[in-house]
C-alpha positions in Angstrom: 56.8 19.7 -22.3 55.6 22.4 -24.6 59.0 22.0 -27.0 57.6 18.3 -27.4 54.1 19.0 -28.4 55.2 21.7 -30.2 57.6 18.9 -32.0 54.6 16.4 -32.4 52.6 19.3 -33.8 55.2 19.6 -36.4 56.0 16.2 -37.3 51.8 15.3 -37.3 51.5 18.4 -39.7 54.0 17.3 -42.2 52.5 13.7 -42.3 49.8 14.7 -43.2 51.1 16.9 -45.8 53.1 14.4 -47.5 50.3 12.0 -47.1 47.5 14.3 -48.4 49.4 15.4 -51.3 48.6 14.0 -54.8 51.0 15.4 -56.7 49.6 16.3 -60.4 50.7 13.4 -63.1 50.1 13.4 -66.9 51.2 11.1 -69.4 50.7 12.1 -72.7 48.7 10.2 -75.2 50.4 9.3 -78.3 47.7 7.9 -80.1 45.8 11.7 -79.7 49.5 13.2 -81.1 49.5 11.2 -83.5 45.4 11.5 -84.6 46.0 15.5 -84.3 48.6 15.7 -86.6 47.0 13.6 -89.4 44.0 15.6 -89.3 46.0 18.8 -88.9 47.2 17.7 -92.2 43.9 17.2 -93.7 42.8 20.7 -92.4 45.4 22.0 -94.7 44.4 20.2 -97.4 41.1 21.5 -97.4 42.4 25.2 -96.8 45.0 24.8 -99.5 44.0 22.5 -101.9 45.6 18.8 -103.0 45.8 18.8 -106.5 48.9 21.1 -106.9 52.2 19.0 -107.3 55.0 19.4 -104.4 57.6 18.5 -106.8 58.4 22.0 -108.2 58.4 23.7 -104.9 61.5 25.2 -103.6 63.6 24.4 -100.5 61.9 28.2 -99.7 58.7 27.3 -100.4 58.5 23.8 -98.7 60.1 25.6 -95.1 57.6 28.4 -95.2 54.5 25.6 -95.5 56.2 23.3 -92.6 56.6 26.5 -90.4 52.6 27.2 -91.3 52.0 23.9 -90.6 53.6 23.7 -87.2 52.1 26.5 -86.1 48.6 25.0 -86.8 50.3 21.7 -85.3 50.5 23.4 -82.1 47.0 25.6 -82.2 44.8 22.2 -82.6 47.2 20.2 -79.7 46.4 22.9 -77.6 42.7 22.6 -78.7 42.6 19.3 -77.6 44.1 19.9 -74.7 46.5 16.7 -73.6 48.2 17.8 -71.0 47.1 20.5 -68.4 50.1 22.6 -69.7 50.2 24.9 -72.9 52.2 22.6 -75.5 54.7 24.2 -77.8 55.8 22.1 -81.0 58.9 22.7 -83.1 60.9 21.5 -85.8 64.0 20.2 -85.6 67.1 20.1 -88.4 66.5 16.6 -88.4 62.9 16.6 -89.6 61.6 15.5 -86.8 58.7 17.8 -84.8 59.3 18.0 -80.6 56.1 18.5 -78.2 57.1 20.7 -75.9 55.9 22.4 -72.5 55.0 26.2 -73.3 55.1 27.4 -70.0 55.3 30.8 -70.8 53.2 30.5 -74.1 55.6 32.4 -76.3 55.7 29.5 -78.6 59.1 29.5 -78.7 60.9 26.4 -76.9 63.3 28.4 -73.9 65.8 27.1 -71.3 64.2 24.6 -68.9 61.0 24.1 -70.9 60.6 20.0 -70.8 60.7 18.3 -74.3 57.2 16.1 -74.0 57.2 14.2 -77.4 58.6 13.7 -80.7 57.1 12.5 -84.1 59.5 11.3 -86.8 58.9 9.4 -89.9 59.7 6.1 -91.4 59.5 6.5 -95.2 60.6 3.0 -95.8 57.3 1.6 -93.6 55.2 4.4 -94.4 54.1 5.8 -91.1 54.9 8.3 -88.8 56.1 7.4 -85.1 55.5 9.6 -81.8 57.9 8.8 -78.8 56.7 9.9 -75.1 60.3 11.4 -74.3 59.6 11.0 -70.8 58.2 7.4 -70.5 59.9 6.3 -73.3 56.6 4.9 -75.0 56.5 4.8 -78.6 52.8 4.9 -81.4 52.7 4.4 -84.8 50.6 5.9 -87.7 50.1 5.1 -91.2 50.2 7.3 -93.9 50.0 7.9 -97.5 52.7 10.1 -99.4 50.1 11.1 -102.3 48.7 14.5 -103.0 50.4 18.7 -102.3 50.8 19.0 -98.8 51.5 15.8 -97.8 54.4 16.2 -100.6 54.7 19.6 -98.7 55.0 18.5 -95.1 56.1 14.6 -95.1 58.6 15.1 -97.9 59.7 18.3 -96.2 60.0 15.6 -92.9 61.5 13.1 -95.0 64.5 15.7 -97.1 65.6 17.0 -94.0 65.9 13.5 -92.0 67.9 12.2 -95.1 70.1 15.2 -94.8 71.0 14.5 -91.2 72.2 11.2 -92.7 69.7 9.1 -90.4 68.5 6.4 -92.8 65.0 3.8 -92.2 67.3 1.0 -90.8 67.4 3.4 -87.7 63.7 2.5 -86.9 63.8 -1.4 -88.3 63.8 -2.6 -84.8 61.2 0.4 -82.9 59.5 -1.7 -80.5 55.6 -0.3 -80.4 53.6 0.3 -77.2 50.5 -1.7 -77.4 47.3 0.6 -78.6 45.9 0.8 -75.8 48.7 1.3 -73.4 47.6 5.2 -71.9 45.5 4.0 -68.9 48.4 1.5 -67.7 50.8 4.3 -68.5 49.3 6.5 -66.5 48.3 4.0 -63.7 52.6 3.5 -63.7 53.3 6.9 -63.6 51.0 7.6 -60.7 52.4 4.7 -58.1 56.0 6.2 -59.0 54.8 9.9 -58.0 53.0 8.3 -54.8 56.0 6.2 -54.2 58.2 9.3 -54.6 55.9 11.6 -52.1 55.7 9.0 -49.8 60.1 8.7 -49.5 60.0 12.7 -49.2 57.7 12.5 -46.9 59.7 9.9 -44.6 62.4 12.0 -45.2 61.4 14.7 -44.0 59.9 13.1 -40.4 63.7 11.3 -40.5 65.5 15.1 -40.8 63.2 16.0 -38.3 63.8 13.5 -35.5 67.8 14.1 -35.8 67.4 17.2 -35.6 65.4 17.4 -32.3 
């Protein structure tokens, strides 16, 4: 008698658990990536002036001002705070620039650390798109190649994308997520991690009964 209230107990406890549990989700908004890195770029413009021409600069040169400008990148993401976890950025051979989690905020992307995003650009349609690597949701951005440091940081973008041989037919047919797509994105998200919680959680009772 006491081993079977002792069992209900148990079972009552872990339903509850798995049924009180509302397990954390975040889906990350594009549209603020995308906003954040165009005025990320006008910040620099302001600090370090437009009227300078990026065609003289050297390989050298244009790397040192992407690394400055990734690092600021990162600083006004984490400003604006779109996801409850410190976000790392970096950028890749490819030109493209990866959102990542920071979980140890040493701003440098480690072993296990989950890629979030990605922002790559389409010179040919002249805007930049960011892709939710984990929902698969994609936003698009115009821009403007005119003035120093968007010479500086698109055409830094835009030389090393070329030289990974990745031409603009690849993003000819890039399918766009509707603009205001977050709140059903994140509505989604949620039912799967209920869904999810709910399975473990029958799971779990299910382990439990066999094992009895």
């Amino acid at each position: 008698m006491i081993k079977l209230k002792l069992a209900l107990l148990v079972f009552v406890s872990l339903l509850i658990a798995g049924c009180g549990s509302s397990p954390k989700v975040e889906v990350v908004d594009l549209n603020k990536v995308l906003d954040i890195m165009m005025s990320t770029l006008d910040k620099m413009k302001k600090a370090k002036g437009d009227k300078k021409s990026a065609d003289k600069a050297t390989k050298e040169e244009k790397d040192k001002f992407m690394k400055e400008f990734n690092t600021l990148y990162a600083i006004e993401l984490n400003k604006a705070k779109i996801t409850s976890k410190p976000i790392g950025t970096v950028v890749n051979a490819d030109g493209s620039i990866t959102g990542y989690a920071d979980i140890n905020k040493n701003k440098t992307k480690d072993f296990g650390e989950t890629d979030l995003f990605k922002v790559e650009i389409d010179f040919d349609r002249s805007r930049l798109i960011a892709s939710d690597l984990q929902n698969g949701y994609r936003r698009d951005h115009g821009f403007s190649m005119g003035g120093f440091v968007a010479g500086m940081i698109l055409g830094n973008m835009l030389s090393r994308q070329r030289g990974a041989g990745i031409g603009g037919k690849r993003f000819s047919n890039s399918k766009m997520s509707p603009k205001n797509y977050h709140s059903g994105a994140v509505s989604k998200a949620k039912s799967r991690a209920a869904a999810k919680s709910r399975a473990k959680s029958r799971s779990r009772s299910g382990s439990f009964s066999r094992g009895k």
